[in-house]
C-alpha positions as CSV (number, residue, x, y, z in Angstrom):
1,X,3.3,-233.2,-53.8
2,X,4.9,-230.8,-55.4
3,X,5.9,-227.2,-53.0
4,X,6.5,-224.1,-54.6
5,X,8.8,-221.9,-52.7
6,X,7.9,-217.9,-53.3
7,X,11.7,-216.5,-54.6
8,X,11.8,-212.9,-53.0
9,X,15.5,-212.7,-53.7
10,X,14.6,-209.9,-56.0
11,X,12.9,-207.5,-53.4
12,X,14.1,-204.7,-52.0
13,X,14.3,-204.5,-48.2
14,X,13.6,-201.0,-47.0
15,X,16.2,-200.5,-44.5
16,X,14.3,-201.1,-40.6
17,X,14.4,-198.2,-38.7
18,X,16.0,-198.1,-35.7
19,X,12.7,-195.9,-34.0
20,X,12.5,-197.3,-30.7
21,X,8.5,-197.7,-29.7
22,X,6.9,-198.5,-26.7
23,X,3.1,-197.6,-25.2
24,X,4.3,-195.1,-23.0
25,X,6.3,-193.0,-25.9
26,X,3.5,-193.3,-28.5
27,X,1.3,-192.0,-25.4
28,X,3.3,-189.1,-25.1
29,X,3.7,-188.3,-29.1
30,X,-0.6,-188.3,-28.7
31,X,-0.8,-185.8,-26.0
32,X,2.0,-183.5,-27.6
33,X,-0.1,-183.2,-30.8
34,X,-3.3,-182.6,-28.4
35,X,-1.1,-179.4,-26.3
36,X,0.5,-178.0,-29.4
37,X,-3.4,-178.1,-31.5
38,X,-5.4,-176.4,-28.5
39,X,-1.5,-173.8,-27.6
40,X,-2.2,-173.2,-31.5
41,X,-6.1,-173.1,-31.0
42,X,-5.5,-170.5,-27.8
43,X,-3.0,-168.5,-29.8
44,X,-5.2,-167.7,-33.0
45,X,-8.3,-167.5,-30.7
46,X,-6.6,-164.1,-29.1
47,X,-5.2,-162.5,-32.5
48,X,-8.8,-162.7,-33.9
49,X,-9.8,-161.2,-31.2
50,X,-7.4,-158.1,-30.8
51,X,-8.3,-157.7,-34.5
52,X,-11.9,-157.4,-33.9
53,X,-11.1,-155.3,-31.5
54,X,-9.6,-153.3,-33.9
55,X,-12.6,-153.4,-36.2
56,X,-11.6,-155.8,-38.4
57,X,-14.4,-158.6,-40.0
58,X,-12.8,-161.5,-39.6
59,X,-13.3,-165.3,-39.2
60,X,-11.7,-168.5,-38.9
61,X,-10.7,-170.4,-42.4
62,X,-9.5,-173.8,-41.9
63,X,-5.5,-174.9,-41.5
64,X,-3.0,-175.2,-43.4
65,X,-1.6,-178.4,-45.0
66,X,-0.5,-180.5,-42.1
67,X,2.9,-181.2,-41.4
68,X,5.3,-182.6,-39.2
69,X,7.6,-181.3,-36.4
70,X,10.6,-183.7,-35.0
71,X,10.5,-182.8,-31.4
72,X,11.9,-184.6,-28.5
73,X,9.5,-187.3,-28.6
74,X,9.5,-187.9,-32.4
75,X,7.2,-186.5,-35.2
76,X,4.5,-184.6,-34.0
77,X,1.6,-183.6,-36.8
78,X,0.9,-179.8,-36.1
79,X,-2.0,-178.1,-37.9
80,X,-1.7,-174.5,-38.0
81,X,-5.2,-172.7,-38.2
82,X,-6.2,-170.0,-41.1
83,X,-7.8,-166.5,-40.6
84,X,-9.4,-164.6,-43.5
85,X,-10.8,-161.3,-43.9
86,X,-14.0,-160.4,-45.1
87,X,-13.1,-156.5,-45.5
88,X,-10.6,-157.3,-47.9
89,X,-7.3,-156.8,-46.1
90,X,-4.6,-160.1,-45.9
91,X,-4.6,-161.2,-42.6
92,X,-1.6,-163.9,-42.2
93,X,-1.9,-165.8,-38.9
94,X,1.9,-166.0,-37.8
95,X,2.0,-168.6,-35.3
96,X,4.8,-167.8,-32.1
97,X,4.4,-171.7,-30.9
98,X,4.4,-173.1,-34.2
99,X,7.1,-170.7,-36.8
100,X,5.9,-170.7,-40.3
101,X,9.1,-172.4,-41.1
102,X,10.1,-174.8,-37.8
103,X,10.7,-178.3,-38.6
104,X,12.4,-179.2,-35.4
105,X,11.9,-178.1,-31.7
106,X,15.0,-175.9,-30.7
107,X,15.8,-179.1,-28.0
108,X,16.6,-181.1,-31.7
109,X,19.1,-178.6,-32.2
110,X,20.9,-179.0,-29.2
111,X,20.9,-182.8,-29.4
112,X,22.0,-182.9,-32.5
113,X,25.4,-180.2,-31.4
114,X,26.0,-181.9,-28.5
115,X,26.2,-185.8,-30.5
116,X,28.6,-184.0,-32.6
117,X,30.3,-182.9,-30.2
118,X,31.0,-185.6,-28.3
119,X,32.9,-187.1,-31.1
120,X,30.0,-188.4,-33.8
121,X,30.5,-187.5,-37.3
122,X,28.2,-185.6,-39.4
123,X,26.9,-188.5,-41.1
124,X,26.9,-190.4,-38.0
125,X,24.3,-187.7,-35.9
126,X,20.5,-188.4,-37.3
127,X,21.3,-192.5,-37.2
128,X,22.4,-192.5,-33.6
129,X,18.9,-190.2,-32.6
130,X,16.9,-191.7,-35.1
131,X,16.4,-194.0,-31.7
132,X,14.5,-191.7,-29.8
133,X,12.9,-190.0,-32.6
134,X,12.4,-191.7,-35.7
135,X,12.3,-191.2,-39.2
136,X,12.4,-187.2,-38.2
137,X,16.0,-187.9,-36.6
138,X,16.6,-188.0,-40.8
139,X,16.3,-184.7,-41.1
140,X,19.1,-183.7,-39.0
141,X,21.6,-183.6,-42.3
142,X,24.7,-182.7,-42.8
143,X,23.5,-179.4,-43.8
144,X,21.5,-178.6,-40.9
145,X,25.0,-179.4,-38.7
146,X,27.0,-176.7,-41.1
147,X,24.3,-174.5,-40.4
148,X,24.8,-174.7,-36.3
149,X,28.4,-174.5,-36.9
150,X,28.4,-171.2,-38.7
151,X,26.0,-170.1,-35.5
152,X,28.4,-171.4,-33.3
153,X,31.2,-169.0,-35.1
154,X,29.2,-166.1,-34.6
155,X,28.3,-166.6,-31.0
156,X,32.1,-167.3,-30.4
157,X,32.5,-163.4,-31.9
158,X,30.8,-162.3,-29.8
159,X,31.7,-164.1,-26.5
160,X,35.4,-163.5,-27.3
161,X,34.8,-159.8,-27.1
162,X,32.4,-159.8,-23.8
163,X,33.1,-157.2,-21.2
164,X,34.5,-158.8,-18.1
165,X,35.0,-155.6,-16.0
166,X,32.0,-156.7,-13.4
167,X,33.7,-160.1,-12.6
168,X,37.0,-160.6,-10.3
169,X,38.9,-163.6,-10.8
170,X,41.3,-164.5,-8.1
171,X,43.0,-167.5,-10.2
172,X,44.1,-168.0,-13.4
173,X,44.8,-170.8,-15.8
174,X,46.4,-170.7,-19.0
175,X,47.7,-173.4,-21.5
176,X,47.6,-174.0,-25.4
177,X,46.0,-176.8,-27.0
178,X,47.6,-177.8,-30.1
179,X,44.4,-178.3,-32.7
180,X,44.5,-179.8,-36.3
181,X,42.5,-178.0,-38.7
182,X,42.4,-177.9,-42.6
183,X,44.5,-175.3,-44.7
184,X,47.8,-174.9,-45.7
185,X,48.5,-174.7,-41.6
186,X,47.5,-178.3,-40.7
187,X,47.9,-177.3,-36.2
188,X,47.2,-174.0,-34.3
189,X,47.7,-173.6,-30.8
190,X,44.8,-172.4,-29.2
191,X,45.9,-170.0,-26.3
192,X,42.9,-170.8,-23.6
193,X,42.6,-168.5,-20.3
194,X,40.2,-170.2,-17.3
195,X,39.8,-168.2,-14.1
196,X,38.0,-168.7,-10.6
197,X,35.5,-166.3,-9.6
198,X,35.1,-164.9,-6.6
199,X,32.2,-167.5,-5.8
200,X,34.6,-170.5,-6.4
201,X,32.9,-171.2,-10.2
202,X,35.2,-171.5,-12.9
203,X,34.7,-169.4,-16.3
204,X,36.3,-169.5,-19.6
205,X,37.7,-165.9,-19.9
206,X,39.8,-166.4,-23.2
207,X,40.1,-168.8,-26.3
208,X,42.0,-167.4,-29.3
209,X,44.8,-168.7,-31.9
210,X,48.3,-167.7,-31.6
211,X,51.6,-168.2,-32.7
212,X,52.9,-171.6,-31.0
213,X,52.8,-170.2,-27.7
214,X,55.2,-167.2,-28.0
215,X,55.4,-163.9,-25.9
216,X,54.1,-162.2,-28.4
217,X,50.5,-164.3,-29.1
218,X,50.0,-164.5,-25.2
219,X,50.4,-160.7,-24.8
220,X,47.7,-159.9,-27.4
221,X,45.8,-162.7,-25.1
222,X,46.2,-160.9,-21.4
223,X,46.0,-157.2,-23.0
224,X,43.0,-158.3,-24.8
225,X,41.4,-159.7,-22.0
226,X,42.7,-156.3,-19.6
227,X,41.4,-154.3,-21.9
228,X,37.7,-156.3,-21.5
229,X,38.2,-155.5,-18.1
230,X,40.4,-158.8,-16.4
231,X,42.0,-157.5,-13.4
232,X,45.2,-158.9,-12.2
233,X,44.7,-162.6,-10.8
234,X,46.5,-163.3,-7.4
235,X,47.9,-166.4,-8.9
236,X,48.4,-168.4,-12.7
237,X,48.9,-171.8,-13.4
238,X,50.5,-172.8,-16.3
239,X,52.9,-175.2,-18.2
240,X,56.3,-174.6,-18.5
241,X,55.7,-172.3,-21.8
242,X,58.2,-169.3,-21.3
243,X,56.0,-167.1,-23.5
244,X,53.1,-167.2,-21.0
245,X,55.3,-166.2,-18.2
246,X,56.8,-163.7,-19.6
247,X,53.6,-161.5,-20.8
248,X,52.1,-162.0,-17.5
249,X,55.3,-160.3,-16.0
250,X,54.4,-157.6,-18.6
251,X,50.7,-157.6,-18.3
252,X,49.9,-158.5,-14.8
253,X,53.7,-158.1,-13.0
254,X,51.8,-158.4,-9.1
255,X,50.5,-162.2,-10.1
256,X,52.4,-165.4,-8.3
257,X,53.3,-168.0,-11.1
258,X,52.4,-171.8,-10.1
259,X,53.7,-174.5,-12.9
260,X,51.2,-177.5,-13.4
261,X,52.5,-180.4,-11.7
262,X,50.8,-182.4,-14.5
263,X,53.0,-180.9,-17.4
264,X,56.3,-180.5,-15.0
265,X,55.9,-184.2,-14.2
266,X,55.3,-185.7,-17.7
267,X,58.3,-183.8,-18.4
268,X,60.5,-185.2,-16.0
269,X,59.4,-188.5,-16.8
270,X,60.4,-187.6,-20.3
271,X,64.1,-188.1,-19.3
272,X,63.5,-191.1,-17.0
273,X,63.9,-194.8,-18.9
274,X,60.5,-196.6,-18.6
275,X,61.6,-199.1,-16.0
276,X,62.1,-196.5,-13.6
277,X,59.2,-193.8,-14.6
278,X,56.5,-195.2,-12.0
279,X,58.8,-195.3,-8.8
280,X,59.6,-191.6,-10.0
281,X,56.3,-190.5,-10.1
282,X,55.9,-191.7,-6.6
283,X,58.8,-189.6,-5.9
284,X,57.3,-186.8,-7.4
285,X,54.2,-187.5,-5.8
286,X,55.5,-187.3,-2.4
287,X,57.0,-183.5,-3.3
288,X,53.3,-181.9,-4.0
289,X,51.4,-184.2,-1.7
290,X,53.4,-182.6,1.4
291,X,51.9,-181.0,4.3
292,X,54.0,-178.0,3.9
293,X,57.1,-176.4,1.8
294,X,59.7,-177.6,3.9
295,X,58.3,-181.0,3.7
296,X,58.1,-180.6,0.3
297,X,61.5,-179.3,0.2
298,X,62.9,-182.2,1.4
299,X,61.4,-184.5,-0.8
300,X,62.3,-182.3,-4.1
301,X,65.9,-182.7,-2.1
302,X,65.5,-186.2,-2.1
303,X,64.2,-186.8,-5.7
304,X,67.6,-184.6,-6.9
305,X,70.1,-186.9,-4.5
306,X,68.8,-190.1,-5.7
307,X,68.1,-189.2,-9.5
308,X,71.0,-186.7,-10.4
309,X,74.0,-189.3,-10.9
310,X,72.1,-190.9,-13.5
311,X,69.4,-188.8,-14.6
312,X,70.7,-185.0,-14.2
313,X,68.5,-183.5,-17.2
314,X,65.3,-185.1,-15.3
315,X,66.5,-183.3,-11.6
316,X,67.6,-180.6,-13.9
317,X,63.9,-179.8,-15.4
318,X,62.0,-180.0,-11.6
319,X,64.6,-178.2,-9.6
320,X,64.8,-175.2,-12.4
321,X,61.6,-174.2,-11.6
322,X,61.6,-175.2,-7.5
323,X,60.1,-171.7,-6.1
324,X,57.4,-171.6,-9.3
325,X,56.3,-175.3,-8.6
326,X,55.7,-174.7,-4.5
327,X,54.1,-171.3,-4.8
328,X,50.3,-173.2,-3.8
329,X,51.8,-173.2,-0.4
330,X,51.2,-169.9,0.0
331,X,47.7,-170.1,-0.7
332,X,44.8,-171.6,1.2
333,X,45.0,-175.5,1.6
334,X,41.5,-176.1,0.5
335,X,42.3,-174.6,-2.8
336,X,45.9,-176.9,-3.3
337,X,43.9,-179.4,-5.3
338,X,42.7,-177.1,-8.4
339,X,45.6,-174.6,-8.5
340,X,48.3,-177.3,-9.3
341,X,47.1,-178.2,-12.5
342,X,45.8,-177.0,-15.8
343,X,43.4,-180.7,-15.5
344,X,40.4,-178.6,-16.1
345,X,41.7,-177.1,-18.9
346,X,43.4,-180.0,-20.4
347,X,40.2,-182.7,-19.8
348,X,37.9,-180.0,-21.4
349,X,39.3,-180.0,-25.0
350,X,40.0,-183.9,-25.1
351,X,36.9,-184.8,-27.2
352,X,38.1,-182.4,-29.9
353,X,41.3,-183.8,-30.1
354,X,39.3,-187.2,-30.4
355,X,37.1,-186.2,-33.1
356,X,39.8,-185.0,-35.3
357,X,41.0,-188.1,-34.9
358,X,38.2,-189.9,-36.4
359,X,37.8,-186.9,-39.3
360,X,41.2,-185.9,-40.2
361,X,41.3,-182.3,-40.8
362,X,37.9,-182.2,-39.6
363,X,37.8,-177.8,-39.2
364,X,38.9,-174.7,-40.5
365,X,40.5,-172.7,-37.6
366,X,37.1,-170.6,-37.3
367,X,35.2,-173.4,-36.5
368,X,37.8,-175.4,-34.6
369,X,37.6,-172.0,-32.1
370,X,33.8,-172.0,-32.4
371,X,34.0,-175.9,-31.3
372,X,36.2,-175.5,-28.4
373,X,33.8,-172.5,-27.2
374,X,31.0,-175.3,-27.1
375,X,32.9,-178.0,-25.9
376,X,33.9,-175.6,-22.8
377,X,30.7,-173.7,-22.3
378,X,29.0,-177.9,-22.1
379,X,32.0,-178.5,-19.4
380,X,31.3,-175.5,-17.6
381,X,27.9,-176.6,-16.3
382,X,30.0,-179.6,-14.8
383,X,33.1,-177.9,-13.7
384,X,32.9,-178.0,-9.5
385,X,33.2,-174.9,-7.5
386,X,36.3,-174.6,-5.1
387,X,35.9,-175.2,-1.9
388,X,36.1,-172.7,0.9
389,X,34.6,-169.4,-1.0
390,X,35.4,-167.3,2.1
391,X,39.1,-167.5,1.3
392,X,39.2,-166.4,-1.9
393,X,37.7,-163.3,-0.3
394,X,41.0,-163.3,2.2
395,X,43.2,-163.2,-0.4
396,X,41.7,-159.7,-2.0
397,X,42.0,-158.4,1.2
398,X,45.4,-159.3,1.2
399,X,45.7,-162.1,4.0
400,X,48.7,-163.8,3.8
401,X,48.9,-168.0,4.2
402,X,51.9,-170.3,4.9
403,X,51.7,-173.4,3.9
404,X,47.7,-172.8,3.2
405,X,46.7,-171.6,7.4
406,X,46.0,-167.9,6.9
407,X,47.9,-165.2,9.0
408,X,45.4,-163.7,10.5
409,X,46.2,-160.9,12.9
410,X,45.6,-161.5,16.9
């Protein structure tokens, strides 16, 4: 016997989709055409009859062709109904459920930013939804990304201009992020400002591009931000950038300056051979983990007798800036834990500085500010509030702590 095997070496495979199906979704997609058809059947029932109301003849005339809307559950068919006049007059039903022109639910949208924004490419965004929602996930192009990016650029305009008069932050926190971008510039630092409120939630209050991170670049920062309305902060935490430092002396001479401990201690390491790095980060450790300053004094003591023979330019870089690096002390204990660092800061813009290293030269500087607005406004919602509120209200009043016990009067 003779068997004939078919050859289908010569047919094209349409690529499977990666649409992930189930009874309970397809259930959902069923009812979501059912709500939109009788929203849309509500909706045109009450402009017909406002406009009879109005004396106009009017009457229903069918829908218009069909089409489809990528929502959160996939593709949805919507029909959108007709209305004619029989007095001669255009009537054109404009639908507030359904826009003449949506082809995407306004949740798409924000999918589709926050996948790019946690590090997929352009490309990369409508394959990795096209799970959830299909073949519509395909109309999430590249295009329709540049055009949330140039809305993004806007809405950082006008953010960076918002009046902050009605808000009181009791801490700062400054540092600059060094970005790449495209151009003839290939980095920027980005100057970014964070403050506490006096509810314990933490804002963004500043992003802008500067000059490295010269005087100069973070005094057009704080006066633009006192001129918004910024009152002086009762204490900022920063690197060890002598620009910053030296416009808040300028712009806000009252605030107490805490270094990060982060920054100072990656510095020190810096001059430390590797073999002996993690036995000096205990060392540091035990310097801003202390119960109080003069238990912290004695450690930083310690660190400088047992590392300056050998190492002088590491004791040299923490000792420099002794009264600067233990000025939490004099602020409420509860509150030690954020106002060493510039973390928050720091952990916020990571994901940019991973995407640009997928897409090198991935932005322009606009965009690149517009970018780090979204990544920080998304962190925002996550950022914890500090504990103890009812000490940040202390502080205004002007109670004074040692080693983080306020001095309340008897």
């Amino acid at each position: 016997m003779t068997m004939l095997t078919p050859d289908f070496s010569s047919r094209s495979e349409a690529p499977a989709s990666r649409e992930v199906s189930d009874p309970i979704t397809d259930l959902l997609r069923s009812h979501a055409r059912q709500l939109i058809a009788a929203a849309l059947e509500a909706e045109v029932q009450v402009v017909l009859d406002q406009l009879r109301v109005d004396g106009r003849d009017v009457v229903r005339n069918g829908y218009l062709p069909s089409r489809y809307v990528t929502t959160a559950v996939g593709d949805v068919e919507v029909e959108v109904p007709r209305i004619r006049s029989r007095d001669g007059e255009v009537v054109n039903f404009a639908s507030s459920t359904v826009p003449r022109y949506l082809r995407r639910s306004e949740s798409i949208s924000a999918w589709a930013a926050f996948a790019y924004l946690k590090g997929i490419s352009e490309a990369d965004v409508s394959s990795v939804l096209e799970v959830v929602l299909g073949e519509g996930a395909k109309k999430l192009t590249p295009a329709v990304l540049s055009e949330l990016k140039k809305s993004w650029t806007r809405e950082f305009n006008e953010w960076n201009t918002r009046d902050l008069s009605k808000m009181r932050f009791t801490y700062l926190f400054a540092d600059g992020i060094y970005q790449e971008i495209r151009g003839d510039n290939p980095k920027i630092c980005v100057l970014v400002l964070m403050g506490v409120d006096t509810h314990g939630r933490k804002h963004l209050i500043s992003i802008e591009d500067g000059v490295r991170e010269s005087t100069q670049s973070w005094r057009e920062v704080l006066l633009g931000a006192k001129a918004r309305g910024l009152k002086a902060p009762k204490l900022a935490t920063g690197d060890g950038a002598l620009g910053f430092w030296a416009a808040l002396d300028e712009v806000f001479p009252s605030t107490t300056h805490q270094r990060c401990w982060m920054h100072k201690t990656s510095n020190i390491l810096n001059y430390l051979p590797k073999a002996t790095r993690a036995k000096a980060k205990d060392d540091l450790h035990q310097i801003w983990m202390a119960e109080s300053r003069e238990a912290a004094e004695k450690a930083m003591t310690l660190f400088e007798e047992k590392y300056s023979a050998k190492y002088p330019r590491a004791v040299i870089c923490l000792t420099k800036d002794r009264d600067a690096l233990l000025a939490f002390y004099d602020f409420p204990a509860e509150h030690w834990l954020h106002v060493r660092t510039t973390n928050a800061i720091e952990s916020t813009f990571a994901t940019l500085r991973h995407r640009t290293k997928r897409v090198k030269g991935a932005f322009s500087k606009d965009s690149a500010l517009a970018m780090m607005l979204q990544l920080g406004l998304e962190a925002q919602k996550r950022w914890h509030r500090i504990t103890a509120v009812e000490r940040l209200g202390e502080l205004i009043e002007g109670v004074r702590f040692v080693d983080g016990v306020a001095q309340l009067a008897a």
